[in-house]
Every structure is written in structure tokens, then in C-alpha cells.
N, CA, C and O atoms as a Tinker XYZ file with bonds, in Angstrom:
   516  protein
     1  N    -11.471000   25.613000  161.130000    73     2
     2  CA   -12.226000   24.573000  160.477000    64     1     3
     3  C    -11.265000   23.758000  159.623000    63     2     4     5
     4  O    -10.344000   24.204000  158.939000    81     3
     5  N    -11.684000   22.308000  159.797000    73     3     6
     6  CA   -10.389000   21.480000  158.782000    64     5     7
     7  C    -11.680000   20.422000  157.855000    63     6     8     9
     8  O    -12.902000   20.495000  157.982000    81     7
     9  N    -11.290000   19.965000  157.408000    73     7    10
    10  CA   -11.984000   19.084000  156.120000    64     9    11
    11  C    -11.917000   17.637000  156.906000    63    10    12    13
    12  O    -10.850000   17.305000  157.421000    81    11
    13  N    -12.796000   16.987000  156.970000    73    11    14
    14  CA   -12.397000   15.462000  157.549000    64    13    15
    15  C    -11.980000   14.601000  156.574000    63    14    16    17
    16  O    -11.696000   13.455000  156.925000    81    15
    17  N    -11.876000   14.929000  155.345000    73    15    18
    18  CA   -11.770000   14.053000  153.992000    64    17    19
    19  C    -10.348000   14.545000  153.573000    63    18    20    21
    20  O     -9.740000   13.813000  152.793000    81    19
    21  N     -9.800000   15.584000  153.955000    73    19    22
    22  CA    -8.513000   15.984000  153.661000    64    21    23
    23  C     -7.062000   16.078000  155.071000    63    22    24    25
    24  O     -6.744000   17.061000  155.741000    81    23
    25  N     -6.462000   14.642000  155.103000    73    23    26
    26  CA    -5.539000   15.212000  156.056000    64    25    27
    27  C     -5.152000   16.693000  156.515000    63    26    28    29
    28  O     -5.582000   17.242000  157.529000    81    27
    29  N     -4.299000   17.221000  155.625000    73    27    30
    30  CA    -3.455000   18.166000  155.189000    64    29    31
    31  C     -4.424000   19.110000  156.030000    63    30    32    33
    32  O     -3.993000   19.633000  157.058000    81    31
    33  N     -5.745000   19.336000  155.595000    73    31    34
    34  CA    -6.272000   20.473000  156.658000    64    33    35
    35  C     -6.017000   20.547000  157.874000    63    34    36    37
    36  O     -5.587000   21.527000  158.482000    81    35
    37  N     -6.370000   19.118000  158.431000    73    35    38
    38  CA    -6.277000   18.902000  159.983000    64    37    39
    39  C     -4.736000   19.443000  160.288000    63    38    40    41
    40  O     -4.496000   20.275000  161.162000    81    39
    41  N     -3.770000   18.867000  159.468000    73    39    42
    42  CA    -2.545000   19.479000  160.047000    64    41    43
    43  C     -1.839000   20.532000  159.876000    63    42    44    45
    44  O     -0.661000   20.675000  160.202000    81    43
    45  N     -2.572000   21.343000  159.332000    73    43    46
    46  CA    -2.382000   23.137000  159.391000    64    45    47
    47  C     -2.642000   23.028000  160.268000    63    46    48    49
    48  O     -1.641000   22.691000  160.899000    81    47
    49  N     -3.786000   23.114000  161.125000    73    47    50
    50  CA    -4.354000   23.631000  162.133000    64    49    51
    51  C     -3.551000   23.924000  163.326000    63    50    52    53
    52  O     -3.839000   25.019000  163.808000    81    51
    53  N     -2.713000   23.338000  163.895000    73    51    54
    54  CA    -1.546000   24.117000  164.647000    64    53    55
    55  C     -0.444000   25.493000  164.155000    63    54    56    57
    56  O     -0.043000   26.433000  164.841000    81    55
    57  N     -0.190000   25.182000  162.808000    73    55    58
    58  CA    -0.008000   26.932000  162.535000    64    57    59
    59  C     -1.230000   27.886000  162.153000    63    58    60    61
    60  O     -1.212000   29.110000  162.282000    81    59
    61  N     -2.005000   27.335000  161.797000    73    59    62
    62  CA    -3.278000   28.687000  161.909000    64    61    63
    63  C     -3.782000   28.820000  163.421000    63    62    64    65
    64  O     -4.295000   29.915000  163.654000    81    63
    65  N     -3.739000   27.936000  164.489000    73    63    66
    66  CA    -3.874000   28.281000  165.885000    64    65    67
    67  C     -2.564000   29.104000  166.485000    63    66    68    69
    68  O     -2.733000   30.021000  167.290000    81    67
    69  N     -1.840000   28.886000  166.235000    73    67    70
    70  CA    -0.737000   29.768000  166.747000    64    69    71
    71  C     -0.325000   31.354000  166.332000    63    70    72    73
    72  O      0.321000   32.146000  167.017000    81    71
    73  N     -1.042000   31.609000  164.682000    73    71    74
    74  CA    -1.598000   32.543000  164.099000    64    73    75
    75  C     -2.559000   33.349000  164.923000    63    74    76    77
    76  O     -2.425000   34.497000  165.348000    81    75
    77  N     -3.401000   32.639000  165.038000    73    75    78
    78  CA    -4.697000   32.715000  165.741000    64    77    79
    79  C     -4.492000   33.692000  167.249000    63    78    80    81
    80  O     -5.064000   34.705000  167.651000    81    79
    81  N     -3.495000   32.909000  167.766000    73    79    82
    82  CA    -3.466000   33.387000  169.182000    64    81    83
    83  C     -2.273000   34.365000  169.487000    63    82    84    85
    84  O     -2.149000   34.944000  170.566000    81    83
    85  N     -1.220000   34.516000  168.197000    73    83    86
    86  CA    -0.399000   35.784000  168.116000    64    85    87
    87  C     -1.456000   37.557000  167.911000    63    86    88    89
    88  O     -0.973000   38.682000  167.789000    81    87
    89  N     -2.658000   37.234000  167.938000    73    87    90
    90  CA    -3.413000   38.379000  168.082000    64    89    91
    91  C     -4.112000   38.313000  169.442000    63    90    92    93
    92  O     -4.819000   39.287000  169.701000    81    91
    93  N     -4.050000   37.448000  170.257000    73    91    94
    94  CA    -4.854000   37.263000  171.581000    64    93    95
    95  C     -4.020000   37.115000  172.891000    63    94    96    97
    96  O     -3.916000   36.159000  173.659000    81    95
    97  N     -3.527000   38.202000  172.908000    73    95    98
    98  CA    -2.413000   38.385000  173.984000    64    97    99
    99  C     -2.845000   38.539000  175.379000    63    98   100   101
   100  O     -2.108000   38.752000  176.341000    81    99
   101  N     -4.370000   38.382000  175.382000    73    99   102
   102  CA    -4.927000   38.360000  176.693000    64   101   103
   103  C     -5.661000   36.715000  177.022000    63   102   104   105
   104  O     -6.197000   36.327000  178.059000    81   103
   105  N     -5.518000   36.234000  176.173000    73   103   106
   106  CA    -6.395000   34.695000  176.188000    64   105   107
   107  C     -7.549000   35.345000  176.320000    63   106   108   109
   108  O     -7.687000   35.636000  177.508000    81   107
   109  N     -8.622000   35.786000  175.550000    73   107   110
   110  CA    -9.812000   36.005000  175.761000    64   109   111
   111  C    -10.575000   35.193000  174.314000    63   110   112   113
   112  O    -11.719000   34.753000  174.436000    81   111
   113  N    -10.017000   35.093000  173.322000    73   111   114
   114  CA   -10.653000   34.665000  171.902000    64   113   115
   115  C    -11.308000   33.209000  172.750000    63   114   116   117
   116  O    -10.896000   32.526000  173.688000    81   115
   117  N    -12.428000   33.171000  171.941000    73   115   118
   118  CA   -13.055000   31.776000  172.298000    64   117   119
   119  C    -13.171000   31.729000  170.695000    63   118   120   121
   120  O    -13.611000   32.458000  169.806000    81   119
   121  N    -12.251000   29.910000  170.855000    73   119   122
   122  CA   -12.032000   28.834000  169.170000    64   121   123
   123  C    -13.031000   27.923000  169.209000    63   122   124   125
   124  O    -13.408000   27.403000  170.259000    81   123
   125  N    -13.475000   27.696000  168.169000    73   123   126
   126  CA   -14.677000   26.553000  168.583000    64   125   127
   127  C    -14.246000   25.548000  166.811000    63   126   128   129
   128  O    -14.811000   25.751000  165.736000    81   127
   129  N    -13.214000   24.616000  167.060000    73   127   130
   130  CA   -12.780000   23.466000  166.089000    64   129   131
   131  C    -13.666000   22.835000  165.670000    63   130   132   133
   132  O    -14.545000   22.171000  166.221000    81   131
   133  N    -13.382000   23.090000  164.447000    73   131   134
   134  CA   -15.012000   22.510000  163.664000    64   133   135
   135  C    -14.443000   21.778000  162.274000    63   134   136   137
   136  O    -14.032000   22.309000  161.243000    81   135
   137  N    -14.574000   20.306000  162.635000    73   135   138
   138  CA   -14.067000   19.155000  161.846000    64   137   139
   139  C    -15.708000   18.883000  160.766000    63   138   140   141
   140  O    -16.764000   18.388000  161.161000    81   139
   141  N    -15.303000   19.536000  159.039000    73   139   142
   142  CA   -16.632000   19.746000  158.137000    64   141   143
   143  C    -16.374000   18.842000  157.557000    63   142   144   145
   144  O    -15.267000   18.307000  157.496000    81   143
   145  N    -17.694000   18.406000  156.852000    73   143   146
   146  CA   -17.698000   17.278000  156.224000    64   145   147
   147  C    -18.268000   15.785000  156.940000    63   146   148   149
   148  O    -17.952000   14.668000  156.531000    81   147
   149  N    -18.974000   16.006000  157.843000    73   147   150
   150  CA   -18.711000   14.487000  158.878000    64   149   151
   151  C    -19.519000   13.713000  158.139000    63   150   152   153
   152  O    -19.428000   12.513000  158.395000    81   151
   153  N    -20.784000   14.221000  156.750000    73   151   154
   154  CA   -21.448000   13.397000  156.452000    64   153   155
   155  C    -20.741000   12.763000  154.997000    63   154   156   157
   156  O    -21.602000   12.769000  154.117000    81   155
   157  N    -19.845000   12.394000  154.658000    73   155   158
   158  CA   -18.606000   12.096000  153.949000    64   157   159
   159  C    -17.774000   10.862000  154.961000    63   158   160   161
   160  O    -16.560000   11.056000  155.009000    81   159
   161  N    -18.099000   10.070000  155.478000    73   159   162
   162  CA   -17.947000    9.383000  156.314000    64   161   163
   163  C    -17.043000    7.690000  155.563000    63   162   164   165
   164  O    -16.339000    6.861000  156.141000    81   163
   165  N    -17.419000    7.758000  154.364000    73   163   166
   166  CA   -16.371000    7.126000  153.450000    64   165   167
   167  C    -15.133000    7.726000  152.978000    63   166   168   169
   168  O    -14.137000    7.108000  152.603000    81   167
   169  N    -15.253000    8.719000  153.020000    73   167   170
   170  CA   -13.808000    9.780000  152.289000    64   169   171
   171  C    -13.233000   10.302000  153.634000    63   170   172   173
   172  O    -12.195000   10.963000  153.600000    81   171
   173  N    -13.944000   10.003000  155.005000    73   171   174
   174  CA   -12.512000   10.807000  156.049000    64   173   175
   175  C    -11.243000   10.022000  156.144000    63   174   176   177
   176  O    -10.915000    8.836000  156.107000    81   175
   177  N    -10.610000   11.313000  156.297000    73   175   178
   178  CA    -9.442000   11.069000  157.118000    64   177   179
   179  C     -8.670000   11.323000  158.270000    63   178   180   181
   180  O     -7.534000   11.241000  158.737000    81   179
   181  N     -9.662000   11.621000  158.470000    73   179   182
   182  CA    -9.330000   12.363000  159.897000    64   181   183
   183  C    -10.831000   12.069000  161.093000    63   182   184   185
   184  O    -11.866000   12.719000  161.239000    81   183
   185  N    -10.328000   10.811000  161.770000    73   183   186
   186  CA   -11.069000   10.628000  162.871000    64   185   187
   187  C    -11.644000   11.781000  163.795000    63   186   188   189
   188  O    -11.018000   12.798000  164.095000    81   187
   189  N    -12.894000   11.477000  164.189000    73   187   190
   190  CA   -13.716000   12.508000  165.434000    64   189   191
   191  C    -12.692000   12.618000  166.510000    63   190   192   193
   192  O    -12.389000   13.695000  167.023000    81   191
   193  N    -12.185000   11.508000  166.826000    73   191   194
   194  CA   -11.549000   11.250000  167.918000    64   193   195
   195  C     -9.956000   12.261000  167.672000    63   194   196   197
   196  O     -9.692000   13.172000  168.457000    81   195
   197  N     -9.322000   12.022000  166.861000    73   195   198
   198  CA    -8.413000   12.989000  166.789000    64   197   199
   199  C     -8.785000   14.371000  167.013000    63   198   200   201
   200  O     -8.287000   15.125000  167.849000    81   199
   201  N     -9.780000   14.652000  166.122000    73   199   202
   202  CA   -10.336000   15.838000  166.528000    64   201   203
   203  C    -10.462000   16.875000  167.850000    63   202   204   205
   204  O     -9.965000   17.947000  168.193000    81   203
   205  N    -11.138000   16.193000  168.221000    73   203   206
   206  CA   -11.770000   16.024000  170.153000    64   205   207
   207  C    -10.127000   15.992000  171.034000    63   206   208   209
   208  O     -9.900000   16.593000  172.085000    81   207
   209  N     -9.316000   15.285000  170.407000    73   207   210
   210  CA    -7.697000   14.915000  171.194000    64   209   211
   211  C     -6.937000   16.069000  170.832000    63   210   212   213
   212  O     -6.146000   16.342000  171.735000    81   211
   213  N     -6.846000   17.115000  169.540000    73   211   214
   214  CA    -6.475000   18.096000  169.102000    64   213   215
   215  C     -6.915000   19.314000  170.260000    63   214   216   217
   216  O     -6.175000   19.926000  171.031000    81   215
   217  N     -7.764000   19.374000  170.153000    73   215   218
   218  CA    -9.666000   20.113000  170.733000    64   217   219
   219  C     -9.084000   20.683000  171.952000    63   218   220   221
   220  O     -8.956000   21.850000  172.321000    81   219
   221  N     -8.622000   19.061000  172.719000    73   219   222
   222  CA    -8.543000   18.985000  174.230000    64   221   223
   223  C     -7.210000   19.765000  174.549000    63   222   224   225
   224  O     -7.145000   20.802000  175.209000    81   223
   225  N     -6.007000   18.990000  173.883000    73   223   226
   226  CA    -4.892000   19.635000  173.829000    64   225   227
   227  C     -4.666000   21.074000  173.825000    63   226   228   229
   228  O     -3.743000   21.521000  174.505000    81   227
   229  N     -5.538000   21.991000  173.011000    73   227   230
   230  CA    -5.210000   23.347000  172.940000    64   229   231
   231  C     -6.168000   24.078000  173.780000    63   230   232   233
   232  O     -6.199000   25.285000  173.541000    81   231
   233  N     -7.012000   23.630000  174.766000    73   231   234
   234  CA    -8.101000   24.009000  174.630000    64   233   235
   235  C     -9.447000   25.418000  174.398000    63   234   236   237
   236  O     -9.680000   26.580000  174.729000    81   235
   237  N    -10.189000   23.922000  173.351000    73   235   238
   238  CA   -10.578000   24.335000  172.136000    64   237   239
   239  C    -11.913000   23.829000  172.296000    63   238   240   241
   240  O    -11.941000   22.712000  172.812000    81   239
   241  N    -13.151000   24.382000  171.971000    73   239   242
   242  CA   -14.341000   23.869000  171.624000    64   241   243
   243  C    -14.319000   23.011000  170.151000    63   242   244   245
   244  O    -13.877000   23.304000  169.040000    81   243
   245  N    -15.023000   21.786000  170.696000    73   243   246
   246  CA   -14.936000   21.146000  168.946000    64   245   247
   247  C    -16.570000   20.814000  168.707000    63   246   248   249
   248  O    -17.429000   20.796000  169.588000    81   247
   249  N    -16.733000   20.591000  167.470000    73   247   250
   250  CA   -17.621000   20.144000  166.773000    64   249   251
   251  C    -17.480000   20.062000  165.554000    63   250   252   253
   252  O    -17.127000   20.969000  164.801000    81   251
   253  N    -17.956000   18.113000  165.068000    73   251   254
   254  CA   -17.887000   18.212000  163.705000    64   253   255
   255  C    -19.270000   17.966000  163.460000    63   254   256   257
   256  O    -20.137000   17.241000  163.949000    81   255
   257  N    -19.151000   19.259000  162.052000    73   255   258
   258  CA   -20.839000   19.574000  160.816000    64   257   259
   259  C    -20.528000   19.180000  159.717000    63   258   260   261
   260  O    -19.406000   19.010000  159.241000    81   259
   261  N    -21.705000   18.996000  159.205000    73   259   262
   262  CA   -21.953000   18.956000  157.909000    64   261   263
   263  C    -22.502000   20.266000  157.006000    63   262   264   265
   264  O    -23.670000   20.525000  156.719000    81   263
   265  N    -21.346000   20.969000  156.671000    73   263   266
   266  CA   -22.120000   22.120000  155.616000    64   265   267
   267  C    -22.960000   21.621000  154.492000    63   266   268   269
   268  O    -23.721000   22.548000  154.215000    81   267
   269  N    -23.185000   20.634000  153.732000    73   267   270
   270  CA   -24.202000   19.791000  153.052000    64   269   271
   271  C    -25.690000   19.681000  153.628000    63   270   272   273
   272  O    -26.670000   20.092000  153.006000    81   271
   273  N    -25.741000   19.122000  154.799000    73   271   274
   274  CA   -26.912000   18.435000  155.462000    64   273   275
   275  C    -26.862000   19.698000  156.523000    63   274   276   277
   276  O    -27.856000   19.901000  157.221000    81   275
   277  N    -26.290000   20.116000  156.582000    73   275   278
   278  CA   -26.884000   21.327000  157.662000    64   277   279
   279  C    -26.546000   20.561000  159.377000    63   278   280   281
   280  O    -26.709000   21.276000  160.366000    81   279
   281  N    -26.255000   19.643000  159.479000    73   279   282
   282  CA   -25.798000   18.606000  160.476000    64   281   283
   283  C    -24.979000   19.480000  161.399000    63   282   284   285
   284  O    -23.935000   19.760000  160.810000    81   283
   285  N    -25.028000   20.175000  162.926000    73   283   286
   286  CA   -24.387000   20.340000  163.812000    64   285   287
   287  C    -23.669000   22.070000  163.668000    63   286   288   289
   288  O    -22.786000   22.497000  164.412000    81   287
   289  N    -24.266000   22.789000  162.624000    73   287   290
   290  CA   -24.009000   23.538000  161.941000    64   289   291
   291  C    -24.593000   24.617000  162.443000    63   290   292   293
   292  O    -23.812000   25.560000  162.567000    81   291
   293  N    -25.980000   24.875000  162.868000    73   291   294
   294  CA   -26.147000   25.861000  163.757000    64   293   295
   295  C    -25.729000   25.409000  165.515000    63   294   296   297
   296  O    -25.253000   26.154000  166.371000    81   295
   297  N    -25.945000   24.565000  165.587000    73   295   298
   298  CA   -24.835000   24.380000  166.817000    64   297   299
   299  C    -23.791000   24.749000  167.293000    63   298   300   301
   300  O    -23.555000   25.135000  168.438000    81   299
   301  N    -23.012000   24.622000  166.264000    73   299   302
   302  CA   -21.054000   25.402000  166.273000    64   301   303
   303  C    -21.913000   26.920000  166.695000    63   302   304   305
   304  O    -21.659000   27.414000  167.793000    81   303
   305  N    -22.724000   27.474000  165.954000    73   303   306
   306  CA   -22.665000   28.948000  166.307000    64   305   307
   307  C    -23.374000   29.199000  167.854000    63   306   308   309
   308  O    -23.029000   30.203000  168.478000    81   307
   309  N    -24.233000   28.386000  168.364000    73   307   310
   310  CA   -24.561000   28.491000  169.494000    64   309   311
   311  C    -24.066000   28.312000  170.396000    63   310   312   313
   312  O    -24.392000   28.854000  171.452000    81   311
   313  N    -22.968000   27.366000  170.251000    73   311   314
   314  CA   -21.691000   26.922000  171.178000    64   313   315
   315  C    -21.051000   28.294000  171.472000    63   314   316   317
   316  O    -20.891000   28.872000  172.547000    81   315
   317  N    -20.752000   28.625000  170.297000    73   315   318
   318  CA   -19.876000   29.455000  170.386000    64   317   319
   319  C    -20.450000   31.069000  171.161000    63   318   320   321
   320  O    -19.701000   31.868000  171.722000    81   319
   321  N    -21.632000   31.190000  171.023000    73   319   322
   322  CA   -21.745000   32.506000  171.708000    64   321   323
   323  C    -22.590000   32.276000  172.657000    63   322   324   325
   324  O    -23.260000   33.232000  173.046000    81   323
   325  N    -22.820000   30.706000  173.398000    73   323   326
   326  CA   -22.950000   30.444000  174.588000    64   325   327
   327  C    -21.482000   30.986000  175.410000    63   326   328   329
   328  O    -21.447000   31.804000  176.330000    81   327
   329  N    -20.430000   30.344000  174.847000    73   327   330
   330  CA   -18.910000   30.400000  175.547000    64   329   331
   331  C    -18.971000   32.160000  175.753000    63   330   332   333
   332  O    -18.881000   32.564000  176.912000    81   331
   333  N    -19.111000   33.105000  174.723000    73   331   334
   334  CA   -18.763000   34.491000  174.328000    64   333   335
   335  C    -20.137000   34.669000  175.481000    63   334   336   337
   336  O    -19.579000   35.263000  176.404000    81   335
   337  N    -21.183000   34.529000  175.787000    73   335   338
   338  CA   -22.227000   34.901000  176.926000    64   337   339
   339  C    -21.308000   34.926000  177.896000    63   338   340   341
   340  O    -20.712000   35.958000  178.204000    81   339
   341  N    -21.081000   33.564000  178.567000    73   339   342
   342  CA   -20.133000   32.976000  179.564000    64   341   343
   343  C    -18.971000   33.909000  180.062000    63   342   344   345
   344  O    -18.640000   33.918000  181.248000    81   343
   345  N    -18.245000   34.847000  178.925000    73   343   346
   346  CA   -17.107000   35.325000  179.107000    64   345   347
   347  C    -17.873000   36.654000  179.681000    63   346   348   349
   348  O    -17.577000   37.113000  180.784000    81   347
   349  N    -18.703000   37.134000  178.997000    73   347   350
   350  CA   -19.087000   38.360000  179.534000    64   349   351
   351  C    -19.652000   38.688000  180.828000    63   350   352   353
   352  O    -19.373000   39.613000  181.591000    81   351
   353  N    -20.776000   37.447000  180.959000    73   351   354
   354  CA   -21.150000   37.259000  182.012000    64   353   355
   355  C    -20.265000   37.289000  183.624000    63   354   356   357
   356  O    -20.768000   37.621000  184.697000    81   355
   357  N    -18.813000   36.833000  183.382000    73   355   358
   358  CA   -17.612000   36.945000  184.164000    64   357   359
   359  C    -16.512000   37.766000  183.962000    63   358   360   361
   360  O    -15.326000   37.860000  184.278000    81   359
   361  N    -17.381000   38.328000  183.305000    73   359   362
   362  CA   -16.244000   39.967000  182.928000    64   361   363
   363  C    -15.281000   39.850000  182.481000    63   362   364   365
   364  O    -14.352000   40.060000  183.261000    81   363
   365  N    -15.021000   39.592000  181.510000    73   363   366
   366  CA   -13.496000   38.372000  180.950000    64   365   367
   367  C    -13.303000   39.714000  179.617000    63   366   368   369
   368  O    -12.287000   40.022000  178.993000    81   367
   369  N    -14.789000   40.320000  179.528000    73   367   370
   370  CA   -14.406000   41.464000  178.419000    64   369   371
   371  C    -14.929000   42.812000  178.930000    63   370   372   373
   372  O    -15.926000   42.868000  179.650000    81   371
   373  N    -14.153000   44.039000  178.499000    73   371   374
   374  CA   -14.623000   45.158000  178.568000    64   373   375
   375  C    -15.591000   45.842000  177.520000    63   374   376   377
   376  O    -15.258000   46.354000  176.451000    81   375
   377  N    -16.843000   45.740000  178.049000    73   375   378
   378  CA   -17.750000   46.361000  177.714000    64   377   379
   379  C    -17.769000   47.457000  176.827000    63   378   380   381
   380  O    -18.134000   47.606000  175.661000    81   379
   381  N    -17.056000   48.511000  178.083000    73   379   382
   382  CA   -16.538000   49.640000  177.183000    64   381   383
   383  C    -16.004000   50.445000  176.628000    63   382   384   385
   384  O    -15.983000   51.676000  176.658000    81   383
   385  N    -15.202000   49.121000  175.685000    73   383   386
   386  CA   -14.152000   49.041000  174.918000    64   385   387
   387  C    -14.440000   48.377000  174.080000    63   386   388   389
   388  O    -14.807000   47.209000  174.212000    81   387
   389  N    -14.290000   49.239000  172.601000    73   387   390
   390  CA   -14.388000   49.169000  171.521000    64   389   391
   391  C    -13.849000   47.865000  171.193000    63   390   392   393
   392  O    -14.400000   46.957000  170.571000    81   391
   393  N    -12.623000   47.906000  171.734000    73   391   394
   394  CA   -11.367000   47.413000  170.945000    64   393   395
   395  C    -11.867000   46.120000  171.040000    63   394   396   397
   396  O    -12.009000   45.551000  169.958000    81   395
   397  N    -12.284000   45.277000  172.403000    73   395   398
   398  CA   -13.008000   44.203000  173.055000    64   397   399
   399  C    -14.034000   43.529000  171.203000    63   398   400   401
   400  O    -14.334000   42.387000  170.854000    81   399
   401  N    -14.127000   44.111000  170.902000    73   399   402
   402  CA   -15.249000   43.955000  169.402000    64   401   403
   403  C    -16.560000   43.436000  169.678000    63   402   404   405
   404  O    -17.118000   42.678000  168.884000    81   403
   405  N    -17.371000   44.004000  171.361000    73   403   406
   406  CA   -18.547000   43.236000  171.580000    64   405   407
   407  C    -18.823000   44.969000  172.109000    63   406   408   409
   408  O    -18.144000   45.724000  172.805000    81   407
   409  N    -20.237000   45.148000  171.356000    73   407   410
   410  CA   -20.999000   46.343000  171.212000    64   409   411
   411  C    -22.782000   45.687000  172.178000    63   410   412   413
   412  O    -23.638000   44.942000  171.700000    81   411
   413  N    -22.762000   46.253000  173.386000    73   411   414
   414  CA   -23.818000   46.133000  174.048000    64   413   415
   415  C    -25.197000   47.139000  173.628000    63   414   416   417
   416  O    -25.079000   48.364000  173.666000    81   415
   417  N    -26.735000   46.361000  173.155000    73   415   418
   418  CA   -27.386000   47.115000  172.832000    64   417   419
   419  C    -28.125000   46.378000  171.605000    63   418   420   421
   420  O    -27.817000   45.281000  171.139000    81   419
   421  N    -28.960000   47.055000  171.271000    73   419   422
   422  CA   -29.809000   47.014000  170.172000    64   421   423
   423  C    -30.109000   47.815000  168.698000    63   422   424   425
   424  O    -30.872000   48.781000  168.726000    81   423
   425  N    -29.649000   47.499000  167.737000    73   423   426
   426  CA   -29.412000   48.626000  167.085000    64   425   427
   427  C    -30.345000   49.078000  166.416000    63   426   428   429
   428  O    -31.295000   48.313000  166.581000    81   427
   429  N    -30.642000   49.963000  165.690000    73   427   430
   430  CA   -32.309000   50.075000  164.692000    64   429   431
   431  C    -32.838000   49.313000  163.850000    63   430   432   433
   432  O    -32.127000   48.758000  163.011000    81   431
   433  N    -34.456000   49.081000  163.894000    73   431   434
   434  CA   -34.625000   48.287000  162.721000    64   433   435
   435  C    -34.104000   48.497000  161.371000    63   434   436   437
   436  O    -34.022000   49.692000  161.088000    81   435
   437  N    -33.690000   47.610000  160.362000    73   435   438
   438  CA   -33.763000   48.200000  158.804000    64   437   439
   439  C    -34.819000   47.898000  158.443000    63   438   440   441
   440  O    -35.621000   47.270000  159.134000    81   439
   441  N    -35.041000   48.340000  157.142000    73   439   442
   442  CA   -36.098000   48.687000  155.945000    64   441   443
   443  C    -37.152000   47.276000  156.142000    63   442   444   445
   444  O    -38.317000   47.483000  155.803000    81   443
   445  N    -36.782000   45.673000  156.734000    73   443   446
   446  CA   -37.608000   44.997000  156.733000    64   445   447
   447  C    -37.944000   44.633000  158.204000    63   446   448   449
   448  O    -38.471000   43.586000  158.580000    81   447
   449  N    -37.575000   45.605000  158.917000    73   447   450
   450  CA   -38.156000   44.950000  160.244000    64   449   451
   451  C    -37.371000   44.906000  160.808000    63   450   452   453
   452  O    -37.659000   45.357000  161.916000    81   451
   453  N    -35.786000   44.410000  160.716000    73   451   454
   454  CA   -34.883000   43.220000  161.548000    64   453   455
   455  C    -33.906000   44.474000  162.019000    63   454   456   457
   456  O    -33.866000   45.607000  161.539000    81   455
   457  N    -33.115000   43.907000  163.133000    73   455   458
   458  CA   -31.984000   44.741000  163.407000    64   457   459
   459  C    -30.836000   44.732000  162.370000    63   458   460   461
   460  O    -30.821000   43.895000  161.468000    81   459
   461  N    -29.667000   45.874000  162.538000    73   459   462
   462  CA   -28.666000   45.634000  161.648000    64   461   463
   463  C    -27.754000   46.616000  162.602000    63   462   464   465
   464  O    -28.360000   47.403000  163.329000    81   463
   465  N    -26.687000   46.599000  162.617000    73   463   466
   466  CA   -25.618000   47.556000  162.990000    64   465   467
   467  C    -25.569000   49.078000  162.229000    63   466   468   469
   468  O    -25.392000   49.041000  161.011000    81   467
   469  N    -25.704000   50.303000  162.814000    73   467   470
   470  CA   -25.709000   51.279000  162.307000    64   469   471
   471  C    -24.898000   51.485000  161.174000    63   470   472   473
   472  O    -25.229000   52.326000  160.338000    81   471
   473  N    -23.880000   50.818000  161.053000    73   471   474
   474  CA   -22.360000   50.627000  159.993000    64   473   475
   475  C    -22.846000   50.219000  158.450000    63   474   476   477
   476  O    -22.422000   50.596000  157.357000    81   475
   477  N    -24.097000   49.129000  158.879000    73   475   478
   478  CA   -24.453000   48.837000  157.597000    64   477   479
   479  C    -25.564000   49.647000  157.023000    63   478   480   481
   480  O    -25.956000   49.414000  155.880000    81   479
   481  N    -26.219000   50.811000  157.932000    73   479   482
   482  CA   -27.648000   51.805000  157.516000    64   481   483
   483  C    -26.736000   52.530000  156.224000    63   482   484   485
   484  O    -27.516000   52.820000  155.317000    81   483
   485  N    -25.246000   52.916000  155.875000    73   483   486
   486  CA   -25.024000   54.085000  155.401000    64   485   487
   487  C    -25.331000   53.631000  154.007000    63   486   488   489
   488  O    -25.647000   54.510000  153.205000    81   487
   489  N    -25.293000   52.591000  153.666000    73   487   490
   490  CA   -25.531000   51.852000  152.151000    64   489   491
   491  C    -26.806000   51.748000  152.203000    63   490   492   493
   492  O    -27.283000   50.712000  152.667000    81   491
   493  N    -27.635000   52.769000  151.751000    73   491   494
   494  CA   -29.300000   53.078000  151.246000    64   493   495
   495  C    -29.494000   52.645000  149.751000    63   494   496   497
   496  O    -30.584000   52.228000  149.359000    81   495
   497  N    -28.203000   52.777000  148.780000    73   495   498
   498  CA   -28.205000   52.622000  147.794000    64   497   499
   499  C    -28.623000   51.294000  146.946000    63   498   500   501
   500  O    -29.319000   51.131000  145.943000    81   499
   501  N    -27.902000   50.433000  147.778000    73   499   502
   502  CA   -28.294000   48.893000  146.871000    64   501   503
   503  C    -26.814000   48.399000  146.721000    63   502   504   505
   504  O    -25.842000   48.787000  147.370000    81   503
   505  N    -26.846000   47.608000  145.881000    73   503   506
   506  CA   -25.252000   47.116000  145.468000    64   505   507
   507  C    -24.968000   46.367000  146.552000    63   506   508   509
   508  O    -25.787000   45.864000  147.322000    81   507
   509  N    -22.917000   46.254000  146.633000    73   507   510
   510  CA   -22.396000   45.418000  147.267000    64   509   511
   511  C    -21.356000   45.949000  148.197000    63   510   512   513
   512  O    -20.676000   45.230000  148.930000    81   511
   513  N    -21.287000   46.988000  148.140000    73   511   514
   514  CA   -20.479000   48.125000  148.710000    64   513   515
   515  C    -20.691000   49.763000  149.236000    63   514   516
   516  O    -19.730000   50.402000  149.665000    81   515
């Protein structure tokens, strides 16, 4: 994610992608570039279009949101585990393998109904930890 109102973000973004992909030695990570701020449209600096030209170059899912207005914001996340469906769906990950970090299944309700990962049942207590 880069700031559209702040150069300097946008141009990290090739060493935090290269970061990024020194842990993904199989090309399997799906990136989904997400240029924030778009409703700040007097203060960018950093064009959509660069964005999208960055995006293309590495390729990269893009979308720019607005964390303010809520603008395109649940989108990025649907994008993104449309792509992560997509991969599984073509076997691009092992199932069953931990290491993969995609756990097939349903886990138990908690205390209000909803699912949660067994990891988070052991904290009955309250708090933050």
C-alpha cells in the first residue's frame, strides 16, 4: 500500500516488493497494490495511472481506496481472495501443508455465534493477549 498524497511511498514500493518476494521462492504470494487515499484528489501525487503502470510491470493486482470513505476498500479484499480462490482452485497450493498458510475447513463457533480459528478459543479470559 502507498499514499497517493505522498510520493516517497509510491517509491519504496520496489524495495518493499523485492522484500516481499525474497520470502516467495515459489511465486505463489498473490500482491494486490493498493494506491490509499484516492479521495484526497487535491493533495495526490501520485497518478492512478502510474499506479496501474507500476501494477502491470511487476505483475501485481492494483486498486486505489479510500480508507476515509470506505471507497474500493472492501473490494481490495475480495480481489484478493478471488485471486487466492483461483490459485487453489488450480492447485498452485498445497492443501496439506501447513507451511502453504491456507487451512481447509470450518472452524467452531465462538461465544457469539461466528467462526474463529481454534488458535484464538485458548484466550477465554478477556484482555489482549
Amino acid at each position: 500500500m502507498y499514499d497517493v498524497t505522498r510520493r516517497e511511498t509510491f517509491n519504496h514500493l520496489e524495495h518493499w516488493l523485492r522484500e516481499a518476494k525474497e520470502h516467495d521462492k515459489d511465486d505463489r504470494m498473490v500482491i494486490m497494490l493498493i494506491g490509499n487515499k484516492a479521495d484526497l484528489t487535491s493533495q495526490r501525487e501520485v497518478s492512478e495511472e502510474d499506479g496501474k503502470k507500476f501494477a502491470a510491470e511487476h505483475n501485481l493486482h492494483f486498486i486505489e481506496t479510500s480508507a476515509k470513505t470506505a471507497f474500493n476498500v472492501e473490494q481490495a479484499f475480495i480481489e484478493t481472495a478471488r485471486e487466492i480462490n483461483r490459485n487453489i482452485e488450480n492447485g498452485k497450493y498445497n492443501l496439506q501443508n501447513d507451511a502453504d498458510g491456507i487451512k481447509i475447513g470450518v472452524p467452531p463457533p465462538n461465544q457469539y455465534g461466528q467462526n474463529q480459528p481454534a488458535s484464538y478459543q485458548q484466550n477465554q479470559g478477556g484482555g489482549c493477549c
